[in-house]
C-alpha positions as a printed Julia matrix, in Angstrom:
313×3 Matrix{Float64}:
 30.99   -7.2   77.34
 34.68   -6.67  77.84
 35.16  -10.93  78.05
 33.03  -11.58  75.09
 35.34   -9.3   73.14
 38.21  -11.04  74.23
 36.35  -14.57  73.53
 35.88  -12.76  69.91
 39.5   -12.02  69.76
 40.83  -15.28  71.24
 38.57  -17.42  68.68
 40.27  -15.64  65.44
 43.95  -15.34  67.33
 46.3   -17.96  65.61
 48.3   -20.37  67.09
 51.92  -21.72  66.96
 53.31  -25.05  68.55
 55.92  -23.1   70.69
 52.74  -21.3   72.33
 52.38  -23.44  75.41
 49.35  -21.2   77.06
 47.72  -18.37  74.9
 44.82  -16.06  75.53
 42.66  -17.14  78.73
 45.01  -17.3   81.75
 46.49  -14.02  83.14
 49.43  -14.17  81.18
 51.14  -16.57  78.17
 53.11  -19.39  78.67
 56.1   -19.65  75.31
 58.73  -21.76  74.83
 62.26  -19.93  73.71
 63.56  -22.42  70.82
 67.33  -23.53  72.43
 70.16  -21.36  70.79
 67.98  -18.46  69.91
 67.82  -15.24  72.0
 64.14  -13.56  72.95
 63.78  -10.28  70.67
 60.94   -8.22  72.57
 59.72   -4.22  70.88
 56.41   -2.24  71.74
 54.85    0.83  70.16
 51.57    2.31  70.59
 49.28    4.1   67.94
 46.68    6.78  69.04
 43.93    8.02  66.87
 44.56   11.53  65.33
 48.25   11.0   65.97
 49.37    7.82  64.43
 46.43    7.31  62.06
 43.72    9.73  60.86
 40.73    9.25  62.72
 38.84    8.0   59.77
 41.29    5.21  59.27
 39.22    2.03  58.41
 39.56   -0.57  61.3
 40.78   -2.85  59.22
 43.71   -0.88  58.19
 44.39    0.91  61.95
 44.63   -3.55  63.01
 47.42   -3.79  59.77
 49.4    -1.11  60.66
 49.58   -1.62  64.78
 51.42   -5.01  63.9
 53.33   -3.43  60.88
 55.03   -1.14  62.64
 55.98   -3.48  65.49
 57.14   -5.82  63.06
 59.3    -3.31  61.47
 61.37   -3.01  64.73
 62.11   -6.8   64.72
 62.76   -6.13  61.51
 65.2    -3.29  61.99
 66.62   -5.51  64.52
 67.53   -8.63  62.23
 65.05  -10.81  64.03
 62.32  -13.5   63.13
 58.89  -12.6   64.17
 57.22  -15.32  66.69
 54.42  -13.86  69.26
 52.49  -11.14  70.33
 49.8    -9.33  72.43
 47.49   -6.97  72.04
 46.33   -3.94  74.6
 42.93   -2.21  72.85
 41.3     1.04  74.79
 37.53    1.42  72.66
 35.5     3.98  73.69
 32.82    1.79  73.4
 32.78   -2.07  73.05
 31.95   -2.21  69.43
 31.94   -5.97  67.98
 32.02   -4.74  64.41
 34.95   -2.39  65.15
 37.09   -5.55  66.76
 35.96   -7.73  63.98
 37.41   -5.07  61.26
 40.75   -4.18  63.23
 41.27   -8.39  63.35
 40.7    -8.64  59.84
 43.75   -6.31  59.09
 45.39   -7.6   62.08
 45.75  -10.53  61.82
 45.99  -11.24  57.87
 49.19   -9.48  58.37
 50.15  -11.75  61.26
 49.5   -14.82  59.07
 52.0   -13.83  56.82
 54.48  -13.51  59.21
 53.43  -16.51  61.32
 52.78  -14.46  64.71
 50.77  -15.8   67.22
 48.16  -13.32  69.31
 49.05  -14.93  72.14
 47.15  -12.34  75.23
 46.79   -8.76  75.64
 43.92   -6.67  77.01
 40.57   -4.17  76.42
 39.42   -1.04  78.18
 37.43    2.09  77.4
 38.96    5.05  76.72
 39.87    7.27  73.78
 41.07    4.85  70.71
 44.31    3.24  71.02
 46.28    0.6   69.96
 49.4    -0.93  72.45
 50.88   -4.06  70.83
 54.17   -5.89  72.37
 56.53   -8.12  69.96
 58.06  -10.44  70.43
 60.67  -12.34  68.23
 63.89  -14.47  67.72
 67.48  -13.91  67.17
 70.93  -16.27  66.77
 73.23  -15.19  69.27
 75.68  -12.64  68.04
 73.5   -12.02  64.33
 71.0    -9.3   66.09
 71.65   -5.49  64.16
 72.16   -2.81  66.52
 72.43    0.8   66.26
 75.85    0.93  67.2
 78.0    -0.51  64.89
 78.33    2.39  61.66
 81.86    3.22  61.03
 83.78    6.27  59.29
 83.51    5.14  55.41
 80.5     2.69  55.56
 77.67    3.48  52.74
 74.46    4.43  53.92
 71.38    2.21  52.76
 67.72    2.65  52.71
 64.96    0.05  51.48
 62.42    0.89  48.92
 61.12    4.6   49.02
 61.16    6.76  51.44
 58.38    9.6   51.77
 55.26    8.03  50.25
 53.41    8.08  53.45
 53.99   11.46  54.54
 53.0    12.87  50.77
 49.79   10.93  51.63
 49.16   12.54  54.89
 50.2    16.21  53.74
 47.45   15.81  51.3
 44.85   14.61  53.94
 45.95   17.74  55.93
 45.8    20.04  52.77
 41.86   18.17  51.75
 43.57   17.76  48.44
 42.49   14.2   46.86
 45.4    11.45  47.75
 46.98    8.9   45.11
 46.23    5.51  45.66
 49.23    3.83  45.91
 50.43    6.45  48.51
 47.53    6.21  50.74
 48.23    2.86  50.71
 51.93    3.3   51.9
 50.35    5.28  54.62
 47.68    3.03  56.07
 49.04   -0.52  54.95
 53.37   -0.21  55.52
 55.03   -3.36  54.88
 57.59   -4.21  57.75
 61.03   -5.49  56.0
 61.17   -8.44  57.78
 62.83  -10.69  55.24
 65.23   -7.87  54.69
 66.26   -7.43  58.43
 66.91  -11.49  58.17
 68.99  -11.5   55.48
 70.9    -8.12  56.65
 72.15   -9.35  60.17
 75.59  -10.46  59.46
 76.03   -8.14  56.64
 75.06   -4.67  57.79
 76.86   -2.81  60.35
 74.26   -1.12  61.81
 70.48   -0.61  61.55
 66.97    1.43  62.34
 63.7     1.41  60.9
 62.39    5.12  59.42
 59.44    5.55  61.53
 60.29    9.24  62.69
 61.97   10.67  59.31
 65.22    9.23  57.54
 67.88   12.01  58.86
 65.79   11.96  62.82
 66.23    8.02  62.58
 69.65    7.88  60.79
 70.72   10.72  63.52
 70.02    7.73  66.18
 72.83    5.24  64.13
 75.27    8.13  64.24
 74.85    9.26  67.91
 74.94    4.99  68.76
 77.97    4.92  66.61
 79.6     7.95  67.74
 80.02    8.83  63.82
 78.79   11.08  61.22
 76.72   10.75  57.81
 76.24   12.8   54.55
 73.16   12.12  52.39
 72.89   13.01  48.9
 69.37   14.31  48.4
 69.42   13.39  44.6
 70.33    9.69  45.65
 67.15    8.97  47.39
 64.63    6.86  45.61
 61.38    7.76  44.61
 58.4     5.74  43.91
 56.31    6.54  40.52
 53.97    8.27  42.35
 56.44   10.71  44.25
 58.49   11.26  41.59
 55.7    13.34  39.91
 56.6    15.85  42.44
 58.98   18.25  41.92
 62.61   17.31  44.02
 62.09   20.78  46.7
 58.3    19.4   47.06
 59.34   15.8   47.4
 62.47   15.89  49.0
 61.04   17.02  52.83
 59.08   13.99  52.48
 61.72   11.67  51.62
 64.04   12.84  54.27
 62.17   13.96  56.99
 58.63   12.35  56.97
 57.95    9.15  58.87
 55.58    5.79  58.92
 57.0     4.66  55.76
 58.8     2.06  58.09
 61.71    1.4   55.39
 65.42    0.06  56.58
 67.73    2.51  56.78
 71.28    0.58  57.84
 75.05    1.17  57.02
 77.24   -1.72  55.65
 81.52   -1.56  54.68
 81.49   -0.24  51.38
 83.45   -3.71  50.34
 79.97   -5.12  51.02
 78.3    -3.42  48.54
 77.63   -6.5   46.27
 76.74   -8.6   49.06
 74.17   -5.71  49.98
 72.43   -6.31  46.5
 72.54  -10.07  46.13
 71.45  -10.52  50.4
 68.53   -8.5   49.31
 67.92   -9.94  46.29
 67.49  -13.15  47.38
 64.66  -12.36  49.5
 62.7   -11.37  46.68
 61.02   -8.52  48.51
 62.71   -5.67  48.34
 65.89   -3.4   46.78
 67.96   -0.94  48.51
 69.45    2.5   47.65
 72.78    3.85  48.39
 71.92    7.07  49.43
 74.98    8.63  51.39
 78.24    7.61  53.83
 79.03    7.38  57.09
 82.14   10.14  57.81
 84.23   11.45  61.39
 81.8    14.23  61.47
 78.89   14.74  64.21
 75.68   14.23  63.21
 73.45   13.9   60.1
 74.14   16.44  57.2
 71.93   16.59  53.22
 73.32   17.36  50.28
 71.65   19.11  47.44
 72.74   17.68  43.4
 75.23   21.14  43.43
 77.07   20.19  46.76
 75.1    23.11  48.79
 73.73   21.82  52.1
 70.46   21.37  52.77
 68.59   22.28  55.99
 64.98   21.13  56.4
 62.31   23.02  58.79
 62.78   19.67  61.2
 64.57   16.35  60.63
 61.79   14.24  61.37
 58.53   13.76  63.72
 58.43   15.25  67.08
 56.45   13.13  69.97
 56.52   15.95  72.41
């Protein structure tokens, strides 16, 4: 049973000319374009902790290559391959033929080949490894913020974790939020058109201060956000600012960019981004000598959350 899933996989799984040996052999066989350096980023989803259980299969395949994506993005690279680990607790064909459908309609868009992987039983859960392409020199780091750059985030923050705190309250869950939730969109074409402009980068996967905390510790700097900077979709901003703002600044797997870029920048920032056509970023804060990640309420008090961000252990 296990090979005919991976014949079921390996007949749907895209391909690429730079993919020399794909799914079959006991590992891949891809050629690294000349002049371009290998970007490689793994993350693994578990049922109940990175998805609700009841996630459609369709939307669990999405977001396992979403939120790899997202760290190429974060990273300034150019999506190219990937593969797949799946642990089923039971061989299901129409399970594997949902997960691909989400899977791999997002890989289409972003031209990524499926290129090998593996299946197992056990409890659900999703492994996938990225891989992905990079000029020499142009890849955004981490380290790089310095004392009087402007902190940036992409589109807006907290939509997924207002969905989930209504699936954990049994309240009923806005559309569009739900959607932020199950189906994130990984900035790719942001990340591209950031590296050379922004001085440092991370994707929000864990909470915007937890993940903005990782730039500053890198950097060896300091930030202040201004709480009533951050941007709010329509649907968040329905909630009232102490409601919504734990969301925002704390919750995670809206997969957003948050980077820092010279303040001089600031118009390059805006047109980079606009020329993507995907996506507009907020200034939300700055980068200061300080230690650490500080928020700032609209009357200068500071704001301390319960935690800033997701805790894996």
């Amino acid at each position: 049973m296990e090979f005919d899933l991976i014949a079921r996989i390996r007949d749907r799984a895209p391909g690429r000319a730079d993919v020399v040996l794909g799914i079959g052999d006991d590992a891949a066989l891809l050629q690294v374009p000349p002049g371009m350096q290998l970007v490689v980023a793994m993350d693994t989803l578990n049922a109940g902790v990175h998805f609700p259980v009841a996630t459609a299969p369709a939307d669990i395949g999405w977001k396992a290559l979403a939120v790899n994506l997202s760290d190429l993005a974060a990273m300034g690279a150019q999506p190219a391959w990937c593969t797949l680990s799946l642990s089923l607790p039971e061989a299901g064909a129409a399970f594997v033929d949902g997960f691909l459908d989400g899977f791999l309609e997002l890989a289409a868009r972003h031209d990524v080949s499926l290129v090998g992987g593996d299946t197992t039983r056990g409890p659900l859960s999703v492994c996938v490894t990225m891989h992905g392409l990079v000029e020499p020199g142009r890849a955004l780091r981490r380290a790089g913020a310095g004392v009087g750059d402007d902190v940036w985030v992409t589109g807006t923050p907290g939509d997924a974790a207002a969905a989930l705190a209504a699936l954990q309250a049994g309240a009923a869950v806005d559309r569009s939020l739900r959607a932020r939730l199950d189906r994130p969109t990984p900035r790719v074409a942001a990340g591209r058109a950031l590296a050379g402009v922004a001085s440092a980068c991370i994707d929000v996967s864990d909470g915007l201060l937890a993940d903005l905390g990782h730039i500053c510790a890198a950097s060896g700097v300091g930030a202040c956000i201004e709480l009533d900077r951050l941007p709010a979709s329509p649907a968040l901003s329905r909630f009232k600012p102490d409601l919504r703002w734990p969301w925002q600044a704390t919750g995670g797997d809206d997969y957003e960019l948050c980077f820092t870029a010279p303040a001089a920048q600031r118009e390059t920032v805006v047109d980079a981004l606009a020329a993507t056509g995907e996506i507009a970023a907020t200034r939300i804060g700055r980068i200061d000598a300080s230690t650490g990640v500080r928020a700032q309420c609209p009357d200068g008090t500071a704001w301390t959350p319960a935690m800033p961000g997701y805790r894996h252990f």
